[in-house]
Each structure stands twice: as structure tokens, then as C-alpha cells.
C-alpha positions in Angstrom: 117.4 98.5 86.4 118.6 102.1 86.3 122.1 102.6 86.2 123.2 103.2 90.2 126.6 102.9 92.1 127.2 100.6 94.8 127.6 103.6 97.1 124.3 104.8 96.0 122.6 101.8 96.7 124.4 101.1 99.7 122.8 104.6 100.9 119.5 103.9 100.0 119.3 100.2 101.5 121.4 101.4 104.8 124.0 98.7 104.0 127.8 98.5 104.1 130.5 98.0 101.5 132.4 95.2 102.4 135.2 94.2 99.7 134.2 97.0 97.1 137.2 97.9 95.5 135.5 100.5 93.5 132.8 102.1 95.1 131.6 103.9 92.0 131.3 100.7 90.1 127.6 100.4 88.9 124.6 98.2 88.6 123.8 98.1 85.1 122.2 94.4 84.9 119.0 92.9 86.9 119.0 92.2 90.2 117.9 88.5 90.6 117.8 86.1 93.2 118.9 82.8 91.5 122.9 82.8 91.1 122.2 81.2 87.3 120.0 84.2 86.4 123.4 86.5 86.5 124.6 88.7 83.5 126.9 91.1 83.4 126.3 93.9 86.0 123.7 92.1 87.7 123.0 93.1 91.6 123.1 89.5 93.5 120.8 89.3 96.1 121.3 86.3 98.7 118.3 85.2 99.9 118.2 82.0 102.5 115.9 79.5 101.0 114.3 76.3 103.0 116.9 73.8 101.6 119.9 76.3 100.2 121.2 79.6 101.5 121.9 82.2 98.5 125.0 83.5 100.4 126.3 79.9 99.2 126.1 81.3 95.8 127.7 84.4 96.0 131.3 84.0 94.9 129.6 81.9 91.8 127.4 84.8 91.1 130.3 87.4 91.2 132.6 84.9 88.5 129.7 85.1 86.5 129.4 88.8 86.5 127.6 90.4 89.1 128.8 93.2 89.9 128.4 92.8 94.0 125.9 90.8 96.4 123.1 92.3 98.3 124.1 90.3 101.6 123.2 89.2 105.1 126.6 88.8 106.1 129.9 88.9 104.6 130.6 86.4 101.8 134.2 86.7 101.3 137.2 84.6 102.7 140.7 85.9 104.0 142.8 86.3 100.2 139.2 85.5 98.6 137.0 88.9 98.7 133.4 88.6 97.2 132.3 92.4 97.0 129.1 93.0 98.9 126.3 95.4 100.4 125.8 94.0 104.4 122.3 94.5 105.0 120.7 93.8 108.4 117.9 92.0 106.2 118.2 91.3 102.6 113.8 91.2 101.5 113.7 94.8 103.8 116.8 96.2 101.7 115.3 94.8 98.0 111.6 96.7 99.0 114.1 99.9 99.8 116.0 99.8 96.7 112.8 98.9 94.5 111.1 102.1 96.0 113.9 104.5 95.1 114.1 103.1 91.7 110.5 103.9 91.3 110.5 107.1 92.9 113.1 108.0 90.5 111.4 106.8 86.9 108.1 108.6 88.1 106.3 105.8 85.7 102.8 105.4 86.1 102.5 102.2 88.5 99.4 100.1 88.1 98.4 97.6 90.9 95.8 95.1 91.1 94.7 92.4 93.7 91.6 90.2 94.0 90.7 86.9 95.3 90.8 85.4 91.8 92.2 85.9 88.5 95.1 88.0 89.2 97.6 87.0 86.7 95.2 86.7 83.6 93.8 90.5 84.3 97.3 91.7 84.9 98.7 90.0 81.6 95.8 91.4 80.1 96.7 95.0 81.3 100.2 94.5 80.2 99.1 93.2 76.9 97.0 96.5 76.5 99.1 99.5 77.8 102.2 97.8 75.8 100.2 99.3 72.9 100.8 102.7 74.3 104.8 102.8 75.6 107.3 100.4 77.2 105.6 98.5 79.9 107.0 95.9 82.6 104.6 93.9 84.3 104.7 91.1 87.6 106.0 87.8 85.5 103.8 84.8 86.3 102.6 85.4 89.9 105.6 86.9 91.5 103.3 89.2 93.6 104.8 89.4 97.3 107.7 90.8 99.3 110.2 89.2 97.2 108.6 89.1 93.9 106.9 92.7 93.4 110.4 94.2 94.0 112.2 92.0 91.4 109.7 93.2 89.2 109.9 97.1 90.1 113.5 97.2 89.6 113.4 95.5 86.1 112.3 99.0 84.8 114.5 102.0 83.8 114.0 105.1 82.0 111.7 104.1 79.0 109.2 102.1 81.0 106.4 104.0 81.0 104.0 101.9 83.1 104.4 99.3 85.7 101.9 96.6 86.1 102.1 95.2 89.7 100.4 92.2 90.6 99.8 92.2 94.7 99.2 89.1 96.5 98.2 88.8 100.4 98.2 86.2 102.8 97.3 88.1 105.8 96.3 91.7 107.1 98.8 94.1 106.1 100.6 92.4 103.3 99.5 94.8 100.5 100.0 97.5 102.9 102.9 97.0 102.5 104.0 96.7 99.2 102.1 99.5 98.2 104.6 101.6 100.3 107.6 100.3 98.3 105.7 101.1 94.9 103.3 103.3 95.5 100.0 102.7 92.8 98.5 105.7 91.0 96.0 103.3 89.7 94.5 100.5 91.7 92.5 97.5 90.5 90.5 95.2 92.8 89.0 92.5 91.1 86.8 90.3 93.5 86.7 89.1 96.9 86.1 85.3 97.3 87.3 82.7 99.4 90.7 82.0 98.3 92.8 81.7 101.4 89.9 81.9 103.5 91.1 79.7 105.9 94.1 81.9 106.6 92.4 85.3 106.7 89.0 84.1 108.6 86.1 85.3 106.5 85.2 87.2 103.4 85.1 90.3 105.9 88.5 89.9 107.0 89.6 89.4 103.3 88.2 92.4 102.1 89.7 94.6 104.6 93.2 93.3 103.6 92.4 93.4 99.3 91.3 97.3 100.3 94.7 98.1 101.9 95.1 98.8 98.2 92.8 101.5 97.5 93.4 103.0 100.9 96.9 103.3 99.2 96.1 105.2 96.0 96.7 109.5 95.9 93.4 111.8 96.2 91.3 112.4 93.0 93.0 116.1 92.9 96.5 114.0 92.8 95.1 112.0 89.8 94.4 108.6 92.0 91.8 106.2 90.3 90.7 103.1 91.9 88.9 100.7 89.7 86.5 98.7 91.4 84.1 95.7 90.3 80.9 96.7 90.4 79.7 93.3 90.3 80.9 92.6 93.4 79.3 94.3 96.6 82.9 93.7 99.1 84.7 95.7 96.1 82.1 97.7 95.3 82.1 98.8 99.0 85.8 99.7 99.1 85.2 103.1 97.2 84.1 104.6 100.4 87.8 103.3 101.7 89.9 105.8 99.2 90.5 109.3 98.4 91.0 108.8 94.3 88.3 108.8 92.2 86.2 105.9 91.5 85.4 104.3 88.2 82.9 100.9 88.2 83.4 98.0 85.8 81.7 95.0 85.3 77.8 93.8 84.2 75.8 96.3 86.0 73.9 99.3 84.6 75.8 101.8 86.5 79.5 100.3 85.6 81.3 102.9 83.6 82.7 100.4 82.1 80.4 97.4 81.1 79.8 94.5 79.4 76.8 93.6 77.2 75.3 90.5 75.3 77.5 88.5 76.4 78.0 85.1 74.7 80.3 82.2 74.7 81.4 81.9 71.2 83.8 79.7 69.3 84.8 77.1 71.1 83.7 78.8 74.6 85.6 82.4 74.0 84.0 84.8 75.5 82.3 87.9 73.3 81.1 90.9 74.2 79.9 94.8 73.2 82.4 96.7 75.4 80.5 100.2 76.8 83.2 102.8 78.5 82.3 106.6 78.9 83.6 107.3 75.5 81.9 104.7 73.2 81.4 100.9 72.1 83.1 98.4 70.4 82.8 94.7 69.8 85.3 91.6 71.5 85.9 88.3 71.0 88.9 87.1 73.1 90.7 84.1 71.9 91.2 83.1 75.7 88.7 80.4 77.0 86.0 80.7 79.6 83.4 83.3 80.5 85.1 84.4 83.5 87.6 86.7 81.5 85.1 88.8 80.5 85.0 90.9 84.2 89.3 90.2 83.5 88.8 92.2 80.0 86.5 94.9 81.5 89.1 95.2 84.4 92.0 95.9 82.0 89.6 97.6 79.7 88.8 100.4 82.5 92.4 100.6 83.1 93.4 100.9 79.6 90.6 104.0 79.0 92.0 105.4 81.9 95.7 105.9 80.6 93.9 107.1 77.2 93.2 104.3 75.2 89.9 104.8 72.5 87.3 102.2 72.9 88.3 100.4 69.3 91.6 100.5 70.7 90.9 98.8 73.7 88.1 96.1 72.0 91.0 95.1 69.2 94.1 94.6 72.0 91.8 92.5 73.9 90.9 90.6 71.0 93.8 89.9 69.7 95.8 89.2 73.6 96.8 85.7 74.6 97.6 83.9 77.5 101.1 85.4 78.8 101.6 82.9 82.3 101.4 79.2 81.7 99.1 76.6 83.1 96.2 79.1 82.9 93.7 77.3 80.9 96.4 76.7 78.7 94.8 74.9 75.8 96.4 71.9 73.7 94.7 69.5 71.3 96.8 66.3 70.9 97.4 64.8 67.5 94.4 62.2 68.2 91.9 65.3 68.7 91.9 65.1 72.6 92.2 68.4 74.1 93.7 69.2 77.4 93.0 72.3 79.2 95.7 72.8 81.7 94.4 75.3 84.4 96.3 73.5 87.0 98.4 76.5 88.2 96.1 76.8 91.2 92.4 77.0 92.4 89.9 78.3 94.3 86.1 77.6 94.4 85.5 80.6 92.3 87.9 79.2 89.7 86.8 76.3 89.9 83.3 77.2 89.2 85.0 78.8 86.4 86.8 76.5 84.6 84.1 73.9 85.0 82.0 76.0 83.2 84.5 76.9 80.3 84.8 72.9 80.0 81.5 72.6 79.6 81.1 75.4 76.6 83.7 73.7 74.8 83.0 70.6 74.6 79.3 71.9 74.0 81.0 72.7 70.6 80.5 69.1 69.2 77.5 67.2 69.7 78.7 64.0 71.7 81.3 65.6 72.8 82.5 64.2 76.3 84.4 66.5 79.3 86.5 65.1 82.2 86.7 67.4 84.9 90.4 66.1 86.4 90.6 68.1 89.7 92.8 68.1 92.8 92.2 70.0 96.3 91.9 73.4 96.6 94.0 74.2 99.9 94.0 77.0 102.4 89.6 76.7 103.0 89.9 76.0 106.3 86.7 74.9 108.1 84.7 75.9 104.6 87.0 73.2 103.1 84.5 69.9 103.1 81.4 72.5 101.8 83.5 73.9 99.3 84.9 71.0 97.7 81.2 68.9 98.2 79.8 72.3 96.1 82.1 71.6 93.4 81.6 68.2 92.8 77.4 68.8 92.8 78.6 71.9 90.4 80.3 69.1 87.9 76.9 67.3 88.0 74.7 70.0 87.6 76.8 71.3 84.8 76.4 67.9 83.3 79.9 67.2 82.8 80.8 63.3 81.2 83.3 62.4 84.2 84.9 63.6 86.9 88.6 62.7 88.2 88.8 63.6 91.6 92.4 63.3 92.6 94.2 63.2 96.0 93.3 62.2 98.8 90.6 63.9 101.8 89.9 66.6 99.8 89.6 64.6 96.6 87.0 62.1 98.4 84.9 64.9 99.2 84.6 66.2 95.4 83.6 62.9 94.7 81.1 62.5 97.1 79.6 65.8 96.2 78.8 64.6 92.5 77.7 61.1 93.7 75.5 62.9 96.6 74.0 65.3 93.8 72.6 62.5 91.4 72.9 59.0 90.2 76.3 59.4 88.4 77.8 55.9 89.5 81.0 55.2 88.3 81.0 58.9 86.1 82.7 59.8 89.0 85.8 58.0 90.4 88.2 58.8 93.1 91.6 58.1 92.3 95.0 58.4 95.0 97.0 59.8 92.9 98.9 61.5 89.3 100.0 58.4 88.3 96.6 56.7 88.6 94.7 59.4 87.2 97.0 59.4 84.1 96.8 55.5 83.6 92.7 56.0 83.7 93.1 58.7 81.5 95.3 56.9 78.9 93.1 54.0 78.8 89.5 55.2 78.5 90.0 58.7 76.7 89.1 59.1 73.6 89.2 61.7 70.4 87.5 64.7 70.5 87.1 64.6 74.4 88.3 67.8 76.4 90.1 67.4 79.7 90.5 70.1 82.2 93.3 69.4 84.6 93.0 71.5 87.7 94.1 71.8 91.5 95.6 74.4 93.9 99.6 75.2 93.1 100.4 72.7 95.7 98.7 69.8 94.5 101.0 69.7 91.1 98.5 68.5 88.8 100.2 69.9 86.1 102.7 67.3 86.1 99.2 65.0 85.1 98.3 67.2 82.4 102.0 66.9 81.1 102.0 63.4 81.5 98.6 63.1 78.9 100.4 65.3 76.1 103.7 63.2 76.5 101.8 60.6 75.9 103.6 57.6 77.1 106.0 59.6 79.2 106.5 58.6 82.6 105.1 60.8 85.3 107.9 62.7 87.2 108.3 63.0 90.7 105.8 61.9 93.2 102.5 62.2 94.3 103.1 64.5 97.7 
């Protein structure tokens, strides 16, 4: 973070010194929330958790170096201070400060949101504007209240762009943290029906996702929101927002756009790249056809800031996979290859990742896929449909066997694929991790390719560990 006082940022968070014995003192380290994250001149924020309280950390924090703690209450005892910044509420007083350290680097702030694919378009983005100058982008999917600051106040005076990943689980959300890191660029990916039980409808998603273009400065101000063309919610948004528009995706009138497309290598995607200034040629080393509106997303970004189109195609060539347990591909020492995608799901990324299964193991004749997938959560009343469409999907897309794990949720994958044809026992329906990985162990085989995927709550990358340990136990539980 910039260099700032404690009086400073106890005037910019409204909080009171309490045990400073040098108010000039500054922050010179990160501000971080977990008390064994502290280095020297760190900003400790105490955050209450649902089984510890952060305020219980403090005085550990402070021995280790912070230089104060960004606090709900006092922390000292009588003969024991702990200096600290008293803040009626610790998140609102992290959003303050993160917005004042922004305002004050004037770096160009990039935000994206969408329903799907977030974190692989933003590491993407990263990966490509770190071509062009310092960048710091949203680590893994730390993309709400408490996360998007963290991130914000990471930079300091050489970062020249900011790559924000925004996450909403309800009207107003990205409203918000657009107004403690205000975007000159804005990318909106997709709308789809992630969370859809929460929000209500694809209508009531897509007015929250557009909070963020509603957000952006005029056109005149240099504002640009970059919307999928390929998507008729997004598309729609550009009549929501002052900034200039520019299209990606597959259609004829993206301004940025994809064409013959191919899966290639193992099922990476490749593509001739169009933008307003040329063509190029990419083939990404990440798997699954689905990155392609990811690439053109960056890509639009990227041309925007003032990359050249061989620029662009080489970066996203040559970028990797920078958060784990997104299609994170491993082949074993026997030739069985697990794809661990398990980091969370949606029926759009599901539909994905079945499909990117399917092109690699299409790479060897004989080859067999096991689809290993958990529930997807937060579908609401769409929930049965949804996970009944993706176990027909895993028939139609003629994959070996599917693993359905869990339990309601799990059944109704299975009976979708036994519904949609006379699979028998290529589909099974198993309780639990611990069952799917003893299945697994005894009836894989080399050269197979396993996907292992379920929403973030499900865990299911504790399965996918379990099967590259080997004979490993499973740890924890099934919940």
C-alpha cells in the first residue's frame, strides 16, 4: 500500500487513535485480515469471523509487526496498549481507505463481472496488461466487500492498472464497490443462472451485473464498457451507460471477434483474433472452448489500453491458469488425467467443462471420460431442471461415465442421464468423496480423463486430491 500515517488514515476512515504513541508512524506493509499474513508495517484489520473474532488477534498481530489495528473496539488492556484505529465498522472503514488509496494513484482500474468465468477472464487480463506496466489484479476470487478492498490497497505508485474482479449476491452489491474503486473500464461477461435462486431470474441478475456499466465515466471522460456481444442481457446493457461501447465475442458486428474457431491439441481452444486494428492467430494452452469469449474479453480490454493485435494474440497464447482448481489439469504417472475444475459451478460451467472433457479425451481413440460432479447450489426452484439438463448433457455428449456425487442434487444428475438413454450402470450415484474415490481407484484406468467438478461448497476438490495422492486418505468429511 502507499505509504500513509495513522493520522491520515484515521481521517479518511473517521476512526480514533486509541494507544498510538506516535501518530505519524506509517503504514508501509499490506493491510491483511489474517493475524499470520503480518509483516513489518502491515495495517491489521480485525474482522469478526463465524467461529473467531480478529480483535482476538490483535496484540499477536502488533508483536509481529503491524504497525496498528483497524478495530471495532479497543484491543488494549490497562499496562498492555495495542495501538489501534476505532472504527464504528471495520468492512465500511477498509472500502473508505481502499478508495482514497485509489483516488490517490489515479491508476487505470479495470472491473469485470458476469455470471461465469470471472476469475479465468480477469487472470487473463492481468496476464495481458502485465505486458504493458505494473499490474495488481483480485487474487483467486476475492471479489466482494472484503476482498476487492484488500486487493485495491495492495497497489502503490508503480501500479499502473488495477484488475478488479466484482462479485454480487444481490441488487446493489456492485453498486457498491464500484463507489470504492471507481472503474474506467468495465467488462461484463455473461448473464446466466448462477445464484439464480438468490436474485430471482435472469432479469433481476442482469440489472444487478449492469450496476457496473451504469458506474463507468461518459465517453468524453474516456469510460469504455466492454460488453459480450454474444449475449443479448449484456448486449442490452450498453443502453445502461454513458462510456463508449465496444462489442466482443462471435458475432459479425463484435469489434472484437473470434473466427474459425477450433478445438486443438488436446481440446485448447484456437482462434483468428479480429479487433479494429488487425488479425492475429491463438492457440491458448488453457483447456475448454469456453475461454475463447474469456480471451476475446481480455483481448478487447487489452486493445483498449493499446495493446497491437500480435501483441495481444501472443500474451494469450502463451498465459496460464493463475487461480487453482480451474480446470487445473494433471496427468498421473499411470497416464490418468484429472481435470480439477472443482472450484465451483454453475449450469453454464458445467456445460462447459463437460464439453472440454469430451474434446480431450476425443484426442485418443478409446479414450474413456468420467464426468465426477457434485451439486451446483444457489438454483433455487430451477435447481431439479438444471441439474436433470446436465446429466442428459453428459449423455448426449457421449461421455464414458458419470459420477454423480452428494446427495438430492446428485440423484437428480443421475436421473437426468438415465432418463436421457439406456446408459445403465454408466451412470452411478454415489453418497459421498470417499465413495466416489474408492470407485474411482478401483475401475480407472490409463489414459482415461476425469473431470472433478461441483459448486465451492460441495468440496470436491478434496476428491480430486484424493485421486493424485493416490492412496492418501480423504481429509475431512463429506458435509
Amino acid at each position: 500500500m502507499i505509504a500513509l500515517s495513522l493520522t491520515e488514515i484515521a481521517g479518511l476512515v473517521g476512526g480514533q487513535p486509541h494507544d498510538i504513541p506516535d501518530p505519524d508512524l506509517k503504514v508501509t506493509g499490506p493491510v491483511v485480515i489474517d493475524s499470520r499474513e503480518v509483516r513489518p508495517g502491515s495495517l491489521f484489520a480485525a474482522l469478526p469471523g463465524e467461529r473467531v473474532d480478529g480483535h482476538d488477534f490483535a496484540r499477536g498481530a502488533v508483536e509481529a509487526g503491524a504497525v496498528a489495528v483497524l478495530a471495532a473496539r479497543p484491543v488494549g488492556t490497562p499496562g498492555a496498549p495495542v495501538p489501534a484505529i476505532v472504527v464504528p465498522d471495520v468492512i465500511a472503514a477498509m472500502g473508505a481507505l481502499a478508495r482514497a488509496v485509489v483516488e490517490r494513484l489515479g491508476t487505470t482500474v479495470v472491473a469485470l463481472t458476469g455470471s461465469a468465468g470471472k476469475t479465468s477472464t480477469k487472470d487473463l487480463v492481468a496476464q495481458l496488461l502485465q505486458r504493458r506496466g505494473p499490474t495488481v489484479w483480485t487474487p483467486g476470487s476475492l471479489n466482494n466487500e472484503i476482498g476487492l478492498p484488500l486487493t485495491a490497497m495492495s497497489a502503490d505508485e508503480a501500479t499502473q492498472h488495477l484488475v478488479l474482479e466484482m462479485g454480487a449476491r444481490g441488487k446493489g452489491h456492485i453498486r457498491y464497490l464500484t463507489e470504492l474503486t471507481p472503474p474506467r473500464i468495465g467488462l461484463v461477461l455473461n448473464v446466466g443462472t448462477a445464484h439464480i435462486g438468490e436474485f430471482g431470474g435472469r432479469e433481476q441478475i442482469a440489472e444487478a451485473k449492469g450496476e457496473l456499466v451504469e458506474s463507468l465515466p461518459s465517453a468524453a471522460e474516456g469510460g469504455v464498457a466492454v460488453l459480450n456481444a454474444d449475449d443479448p442481457f449484456v448486449r442490452a446493457m450498453a443502453s445502461r451507460t454513458k462510456a463508449r461501447t465496444v462489442l466482443f465475442g462471435e458475432a459479425e458486428d463484435a469489434d472484437v471477434r473470434a473466427g474459425n474457431v477450433r478445438l486443438a491439441d488436446g481440446g485448447r481452444p484456437a482462434f483468428t483474433l479480429h479487433t479494429p486494428t488487425g488479425c492475429s492467430e491463438v492457440t491458448m494452452r488453457l483447456y475448454g472452448e469456453h475461454h475463447v469469449s474469456n480471451a476475446l474479453a481480455a483481448a478487447a480490454v487489452a486493445h483498449e489500453l493499446g495493446m497491437s493485435v500480435d501483441e495481444i494474440a501472443v500474451a494469450l497464447s502463451e498465459a496460464g491458469q493463475l487461480s487453482r482448481w480451474r480446470m487445473e489439469v494433471t496427468e498421473r504417472s499411470d497416464g490418468v488425467t484429472v481435470v480439477n475444475d472443482a472450484y465451483n459451478a454453475n449450469p453454464e460451467s458445467m456445460r462447459a467443462a463437460l464439453r472440454a472433457l469430451v474434446a480431450m479425451g476425443a484426442v485418443t481413440p478409446g479414450r474413456r471420460t468420467w464426468a465426477v460432479l457434485g451439486p451446483m447450489a444457489e438454483l433455487g426452484e430451477e435447481s431439479l431442471a438444471e441439474h436433470d439438463a446436465v446429466g442428459r448433457l453428459a449423455v448426449r455428449l457421449n461421455v464414458s461415465k458419470l459420477v454423480a456425487v452428494g446427495g438430492q442434487e446428485a440423484a437428480w444428475l443421475d436421473m437426468g442421464a438415465k432418463n436421457e438413454g439406456s446408459w445403465g450402470e454408466e451412470s452411478v450415484h454415489v453418497s459421498d468423496v470417499r465413495a466416489a474415490v474408492d470407485l474411482l481407484r478401483s475401475e480407472l484406468r490409463p489414459g482415461d480423463v476425469v473431470l472433478v467438478k461441483a459448486s465451492r461448497s460441495v468440496g470436491l476438490e478434496r476428491l480430486a486430491q484424493a485421486l493424485l495422492d493416490g492412496e492418501g486418505e480423504v481429509a475431512g468429511r463429506w458435509a
